[in-house]
N, C-alpha and C positions, 0 to 999 in steps of 0.2 A: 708654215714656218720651215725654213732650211738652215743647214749646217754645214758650213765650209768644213773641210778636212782639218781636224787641230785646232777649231775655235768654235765660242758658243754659239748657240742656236741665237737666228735670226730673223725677227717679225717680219714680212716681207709687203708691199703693196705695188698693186702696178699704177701707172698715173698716169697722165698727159701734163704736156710742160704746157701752160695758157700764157704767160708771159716770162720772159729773162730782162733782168735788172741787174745789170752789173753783174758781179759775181753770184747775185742770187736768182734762182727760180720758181716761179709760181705754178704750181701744179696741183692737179685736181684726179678726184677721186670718188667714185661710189661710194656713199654709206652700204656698208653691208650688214647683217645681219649674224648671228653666229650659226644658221646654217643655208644652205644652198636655198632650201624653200621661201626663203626668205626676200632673196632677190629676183626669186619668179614672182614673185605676192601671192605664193601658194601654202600651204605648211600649217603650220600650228594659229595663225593668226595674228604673229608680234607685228608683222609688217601693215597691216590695216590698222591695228593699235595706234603704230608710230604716226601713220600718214607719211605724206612724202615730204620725204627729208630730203633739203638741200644738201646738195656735194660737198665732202670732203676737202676742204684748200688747205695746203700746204706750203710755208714758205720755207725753200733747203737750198744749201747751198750750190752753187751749178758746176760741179766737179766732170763732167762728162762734156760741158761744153755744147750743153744741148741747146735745139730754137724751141720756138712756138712749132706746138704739133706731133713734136718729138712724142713718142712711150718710153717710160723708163721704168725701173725698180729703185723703189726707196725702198731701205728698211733702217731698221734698229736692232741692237742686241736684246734679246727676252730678257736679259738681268738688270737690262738697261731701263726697263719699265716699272720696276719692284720702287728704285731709288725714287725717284718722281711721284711713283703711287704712295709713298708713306711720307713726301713733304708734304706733298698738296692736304692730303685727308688724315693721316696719324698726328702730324703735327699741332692739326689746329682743335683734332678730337681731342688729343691729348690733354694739349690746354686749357679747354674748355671745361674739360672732367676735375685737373687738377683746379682749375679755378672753380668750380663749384662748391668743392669739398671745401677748399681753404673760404670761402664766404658763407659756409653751412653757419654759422654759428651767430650770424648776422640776421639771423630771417631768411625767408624767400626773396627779398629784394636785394636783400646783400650777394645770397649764393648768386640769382640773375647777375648783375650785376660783376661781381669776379670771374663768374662763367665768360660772363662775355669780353671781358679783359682779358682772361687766358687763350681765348678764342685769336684775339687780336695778337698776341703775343705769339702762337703757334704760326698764326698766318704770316709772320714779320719772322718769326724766326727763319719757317722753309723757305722763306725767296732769297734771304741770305746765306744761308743753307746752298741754296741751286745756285748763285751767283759766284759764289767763292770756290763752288765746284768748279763751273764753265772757266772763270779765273786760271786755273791752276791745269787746264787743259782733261780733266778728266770727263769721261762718261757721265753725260746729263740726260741720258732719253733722247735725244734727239733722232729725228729720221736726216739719213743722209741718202744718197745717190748709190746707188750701186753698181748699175748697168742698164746698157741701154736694151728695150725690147722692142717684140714686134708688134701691130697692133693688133688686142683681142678681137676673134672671129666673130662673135655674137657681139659686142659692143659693149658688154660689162670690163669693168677696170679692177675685176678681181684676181688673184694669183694663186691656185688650189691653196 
């Protein structure tokens, strides 16, 4: 994570551009792990657990004016991640809790039943939710471009 001087802390990854399309670009990334041991396949053993996990792809927008092959730094704001992590997962939790409760009085088939309509209705509400965001030009999570880099020494696409 890094911190421009006077603005928030920012999730950072490094990537390679694989294709540009118009104003956007396709770029890719190592899954990493949350620590170093990880992408040796050495450590604690989450990385044998996973198996190998295909790359990271990302599609962002091509603000650098990069080709194929290019290294860059995407990232996102860290507070930019909070909003996105409670539409996708609080919203539809939410839902689902309140629709239980309110079908309690119905049976178990009832509560199933409104659970999973509040479920739908959580999930229906966050993508309205994220869309009226992106609408109105605010912070949606998303990764952007940041700068262009060099390409890493060992061949991993991570950025400490």
């Amino acid at each position: 994570m890094s911190e421009d001087e006077g603005s928030a802390p920012v999730v950072e990854r490094l990537v390679r551009v694989e294709a540009v399309e118009g104003r956007l670009a396709r770029v890719t990334a190592d899954r990493l792990g949350g620590c170093g041991g990880c992408s040796e396949r050495s450590g604690c053993g989450h990385a044998a657990l996973m198996g190998d996990r295909p790359p990271l792809r990302l599609t962002v927008e091509n603000t650098l004016a990069a080709r194929p092959g290019d290294w860059v730094v995407v990232g996102m704001p860290a507070a930019g991640l909070l909003g996105p992590l409670l539409w996708a997962y609080g919203l539809p939790l939410g839902g689902f809790l309140a629709g239980v409760l309110a079908g309690a009085g119905f049976g178990s088939a009832g509560a199933m039943a409104c659970g999973a309509a509040g479920l739908a209705v959580g999930v229906l509400a966050g993508r309205r939710l994220f869309a009226a965001r992106r609408e109105k030009g605010r912070e949606t999570g998303e990764p952007r471009m940041l700068r262009r880099a060099e390409p890493p020494a060992d061949g991993r696409c991570s950025i400490g």
